[in-house]
N, C-alpha and C positions, 0 to 999 in steps of 0.2 A: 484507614490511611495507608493501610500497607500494598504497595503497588509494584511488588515486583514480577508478581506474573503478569499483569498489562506490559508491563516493560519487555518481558523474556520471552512472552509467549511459551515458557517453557512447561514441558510436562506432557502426559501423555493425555490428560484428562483436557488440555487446551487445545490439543491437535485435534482431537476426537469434535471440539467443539468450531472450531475452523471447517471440518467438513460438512457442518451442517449447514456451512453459512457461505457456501462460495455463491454457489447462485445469484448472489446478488451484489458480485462486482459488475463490470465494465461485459458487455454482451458476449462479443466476438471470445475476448480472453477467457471471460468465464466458462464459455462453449468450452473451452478449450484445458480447463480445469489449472487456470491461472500459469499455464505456460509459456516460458520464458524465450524460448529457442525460438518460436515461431513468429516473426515479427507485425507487429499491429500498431494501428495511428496512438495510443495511449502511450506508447512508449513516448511520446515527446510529451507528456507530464512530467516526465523524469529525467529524458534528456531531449532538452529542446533544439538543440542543433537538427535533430530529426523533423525538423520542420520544413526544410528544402525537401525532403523528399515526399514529406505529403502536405505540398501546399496546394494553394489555390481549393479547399476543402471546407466545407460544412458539416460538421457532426452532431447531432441530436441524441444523448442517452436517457432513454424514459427509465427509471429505476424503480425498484419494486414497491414504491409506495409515490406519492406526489411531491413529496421532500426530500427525494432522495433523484439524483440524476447530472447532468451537464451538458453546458453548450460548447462546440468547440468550433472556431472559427480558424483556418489558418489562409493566407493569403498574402503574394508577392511572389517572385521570380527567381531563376538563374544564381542572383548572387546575396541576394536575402530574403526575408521570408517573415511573418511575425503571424502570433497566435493570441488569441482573446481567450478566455474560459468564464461561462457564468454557470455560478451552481446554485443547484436547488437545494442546499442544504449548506452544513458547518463548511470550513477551508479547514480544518485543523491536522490533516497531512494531505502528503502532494498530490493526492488525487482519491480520495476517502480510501477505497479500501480495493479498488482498482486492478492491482497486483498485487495482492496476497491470493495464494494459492490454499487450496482444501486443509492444510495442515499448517500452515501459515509460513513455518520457517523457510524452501527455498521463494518462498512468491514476494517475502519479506525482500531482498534482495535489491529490487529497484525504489522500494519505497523511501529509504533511506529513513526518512524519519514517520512513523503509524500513529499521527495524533498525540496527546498531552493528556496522560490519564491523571500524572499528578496535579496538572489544574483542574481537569474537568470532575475529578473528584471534591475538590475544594473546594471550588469557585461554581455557581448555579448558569452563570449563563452560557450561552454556546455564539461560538462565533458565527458571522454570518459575511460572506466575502464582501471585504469592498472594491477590489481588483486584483484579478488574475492575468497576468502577462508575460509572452514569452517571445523572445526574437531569436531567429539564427543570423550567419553569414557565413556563407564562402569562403575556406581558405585554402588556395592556390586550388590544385584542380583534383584534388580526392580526396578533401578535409572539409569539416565543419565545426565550428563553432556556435555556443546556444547559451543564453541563459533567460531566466524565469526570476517572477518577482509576484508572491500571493501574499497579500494583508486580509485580513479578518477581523471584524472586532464588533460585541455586544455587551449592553450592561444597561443596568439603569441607576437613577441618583435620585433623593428626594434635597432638596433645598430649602428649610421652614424659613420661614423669617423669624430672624436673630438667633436661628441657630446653626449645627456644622452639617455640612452636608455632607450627606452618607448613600450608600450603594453599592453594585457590583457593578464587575467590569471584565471582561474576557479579551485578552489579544491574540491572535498568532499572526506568525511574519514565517514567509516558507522562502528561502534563495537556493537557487539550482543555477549549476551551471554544467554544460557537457560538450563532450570532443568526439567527433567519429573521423574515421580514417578510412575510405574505400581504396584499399590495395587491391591488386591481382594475388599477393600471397597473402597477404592478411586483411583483414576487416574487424573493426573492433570501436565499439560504442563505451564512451565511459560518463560517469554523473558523481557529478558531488551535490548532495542535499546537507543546507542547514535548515533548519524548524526551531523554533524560538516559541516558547508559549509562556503568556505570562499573564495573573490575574490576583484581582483584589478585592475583600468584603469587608466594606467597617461598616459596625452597627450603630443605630441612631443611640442618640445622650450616652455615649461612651469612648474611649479611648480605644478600643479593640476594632483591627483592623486586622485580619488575617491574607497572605502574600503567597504566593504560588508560583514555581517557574518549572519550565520542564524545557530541557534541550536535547536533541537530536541533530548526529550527523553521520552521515554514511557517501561510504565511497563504494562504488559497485561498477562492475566491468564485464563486459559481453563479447565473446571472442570469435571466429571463425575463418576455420584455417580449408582451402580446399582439400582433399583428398581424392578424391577421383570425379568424371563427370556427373553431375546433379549432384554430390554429397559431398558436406563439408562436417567438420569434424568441431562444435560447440563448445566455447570451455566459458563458462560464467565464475565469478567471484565476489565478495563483498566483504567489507566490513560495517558497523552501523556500531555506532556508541549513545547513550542516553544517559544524561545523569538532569537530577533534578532536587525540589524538596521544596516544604510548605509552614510555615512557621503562622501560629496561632498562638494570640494570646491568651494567658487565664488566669488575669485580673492578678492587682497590686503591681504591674510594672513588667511582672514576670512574661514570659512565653514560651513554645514549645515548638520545636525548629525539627522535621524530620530531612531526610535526605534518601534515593532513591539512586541506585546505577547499573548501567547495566551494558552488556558487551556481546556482539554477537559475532560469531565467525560464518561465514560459507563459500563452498568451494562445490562445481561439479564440473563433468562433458561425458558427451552424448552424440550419434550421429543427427546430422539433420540435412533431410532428403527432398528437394525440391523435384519433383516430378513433372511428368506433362499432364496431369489431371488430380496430382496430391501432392501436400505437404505434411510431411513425416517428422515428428522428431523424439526422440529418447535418449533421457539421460540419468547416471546415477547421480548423488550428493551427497557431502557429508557438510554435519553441522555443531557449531560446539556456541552456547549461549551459558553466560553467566552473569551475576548479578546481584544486589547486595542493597538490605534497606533495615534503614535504622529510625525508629520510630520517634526517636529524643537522642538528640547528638550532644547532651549534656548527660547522659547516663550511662551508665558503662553497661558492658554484658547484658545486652538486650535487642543487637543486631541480629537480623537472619540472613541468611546467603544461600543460595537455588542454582545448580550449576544441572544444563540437559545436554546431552550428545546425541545426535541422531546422525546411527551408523549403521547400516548404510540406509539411504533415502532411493527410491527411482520416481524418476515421472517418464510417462508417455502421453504421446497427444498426435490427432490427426486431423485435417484438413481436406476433404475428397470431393472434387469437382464430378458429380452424380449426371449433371447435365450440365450446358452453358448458364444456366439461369440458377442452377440449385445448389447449396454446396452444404456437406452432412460437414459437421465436426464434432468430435469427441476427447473426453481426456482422463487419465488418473491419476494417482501419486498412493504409492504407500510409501511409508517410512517407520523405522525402529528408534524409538529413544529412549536413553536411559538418564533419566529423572531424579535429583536427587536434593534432601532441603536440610539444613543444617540453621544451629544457630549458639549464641556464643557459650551459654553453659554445656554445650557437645549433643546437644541431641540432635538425632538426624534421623528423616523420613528416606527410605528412597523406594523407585518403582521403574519397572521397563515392560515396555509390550509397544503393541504394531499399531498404527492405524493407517487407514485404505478411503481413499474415496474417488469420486467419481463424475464428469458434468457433460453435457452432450447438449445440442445446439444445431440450429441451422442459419444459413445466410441464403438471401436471393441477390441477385444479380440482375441490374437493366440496365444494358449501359454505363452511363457513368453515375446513376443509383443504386445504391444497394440497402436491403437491410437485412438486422442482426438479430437472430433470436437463441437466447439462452432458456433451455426448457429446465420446469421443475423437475426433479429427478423421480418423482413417482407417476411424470405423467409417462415414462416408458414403460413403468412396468401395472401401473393397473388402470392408465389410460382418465382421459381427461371427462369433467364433471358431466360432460351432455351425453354421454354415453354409458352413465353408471359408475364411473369411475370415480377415484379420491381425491383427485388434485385440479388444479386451474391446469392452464398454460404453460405460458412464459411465467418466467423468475424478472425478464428485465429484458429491453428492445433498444436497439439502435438504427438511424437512421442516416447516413450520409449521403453527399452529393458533390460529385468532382464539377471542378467548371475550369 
């Protein structure tokens, strides 16, 4: 029941396990080792206003298994614009795991809110979307306006005749809304995400019925200032708050009520370089996550609290037009955190060390088709199964189509 490293993602031993798992976000980003500076169609998951600038659009993402993926539709004009999204799997944050980057804490940034571990520990079922929708418009002549609206919901019930009906049940409800500003001196993307998770289990011939909520909201901002020709100078930021808790009964009337919160900071900048055959970008970060869960909020002296710093972080990432038709990308991130867990009688664990990762990718180009491919990261170095090698492929493929 205790969930505050799902909440904080704090630690070095959860950075370490974030870099094993980027490969299977979103194609393009992933190539790109969940980099933020570089701008891609998935950013209107987070902030749909960015739907005027990639409308009229078809996205197809195959994910690394058959339940893992999504559709993205966007289409409409000049002064508005609207987006579909159908997924192959849960809706339980705004775009599964999309932007998180190898180490999770700066890719966390756009997510706003990363799923409901305190339900989905609870509660057995997973949600399964029942509409994803997103619209922009136009305001006046270098602004836009966006928001988003994802429901989800699974469960089942038995009904006996002449007696109570029982079952589970899972919701989440995701609401975004965002603002971009296209100036000549500034340009700058902003998103507010709420995530609402909430779920229920009572068992048959009994009165026990156990409750689950988990909330998330985050504010995060993407900045770019020019500095000289082709180079603008990146400043990203965020807050993201979560608090939640799960109360279960246990018998005679009684029950047992936990609570979960948690708080994250990040801040970075970085240049970032549009060229005539690349896009470049690098930036450092720092990050401060804290957090606190109490297993019985009827009992005293038995909360724990987990506070991580990650100082300093860098990411690099590149984008390199090889030919007209062929485009290399690559990316990494290392970052320092200093990790530390405490709880109410005074004992405290703590730890610090580095972790380093790494994703690489390519994209074709035809026209107004293109696709995306995020390779596994062993097929670089010992080369893929038909040649002796240890690895597949792709980790995950995208497909789109301008019209």
């Amino acid at each position: 029941m205790r969930l505050t490293s799902r909440l904080l993602t704090a630690g070095v031993v959860t950075a370490m396990l974030f870099a094993l798992t980027t490969n299977a976000n979103a194609s393009r980003r992933s190539s790109l080792h969940g980099d933020i500076l570089l701008e891609d169609v998935t950013d209107s998951f987070f902030m749909p206003q960015l739907l005027l600038k990639y409308r009229n659009l078809m996205r197809i993402h195959m994910g690394a298994s058959a339940s893992q993926g999504d559709g993205l539709l966007i289409f409409g004009n000049d002064a508005m614009a609207f987006g579909v999204v159908a997924h192959r799997g849960d809706n339980v944050s705004p775009a599964g795991s999309a932007m998180l980057s190898a180490e999770g804490l700066p890719g966390a940034l756009l997510n706003g809110a990363v799923g409901f571990p305190g339900v989905s520990t609870a509660i057995s079922a997973t949600p399964s979307t029942i509409v994803d929708l997103l619209m922009a418009m136009k305001m006046g002549d270098d602004a836009g306006l966006g928001f988003r609206l994802g429901i989800a919901n699974a469960g089942t019930s038995v009904s006996p005749d002449g007696g109570d009906t029982t079952g589970v049940s899972q919701t989440s409800l995701n609401i975004g809304a965002g603002y971009s500003m296209l100036g000549e001196a500034l340009r700058m993307d902003l998103s507010l995400n709420l995530n609402i998770g909430l779920g229920s289990d009572s068992q048959a011939g009994t009165d026990f019925e156990t409750t689950a909520n988990d909330i998330r909201i985050g504010l995060n901002g993407r900045f770019y200032l020019p500095m000289e020709d082709q180079v603008e100078l990146g400043i990203i930021g965020g807050i993201n708050l979560g608090f939640g808790g799960v109360t279960t009964p246990i018998g005679g009337g009684n029950e047992v009520s936990s609570s979960e919160f948690g708080l994250s900071l990040v801040a970075g900048a970085g240049p970032v370089y549009k060229l005539a055959k690349a896009r470049l970008a690098a930036y450092g970060f720092l990050g401060f996550q804290t957090g606190s869960s109490d297993p019985n909020t009827d009992t005293d002296n038995d909360s724990t609290s987990t506070l991580s710093i990650t100082i300093p972080g860098v990411h690099m990432a590149m984008e390199v037009d090889v030919t007209d038709w062929f485009r290399f990308r690559g990316g990494l991130e290392y970052a320092w955190q200093i990790a530390s867990q405490s709880d109410e009688p005074g004992n405290s664990v703590g730890q610090n060390g580095g972790s380093f990762g790494w994703s690489g990718g390519f994209g074709l180009v035809f026209d107004k088709f293109t696709m995306d491919f995020a390779l596994q990261n062993s097929f670089f170095t010992t080369g893929p199964n038909f040649i002796g090698g240890g690895s597949g492929f792709a980790a995950s493929a995208a497909a789109a189509y301008s019209f």
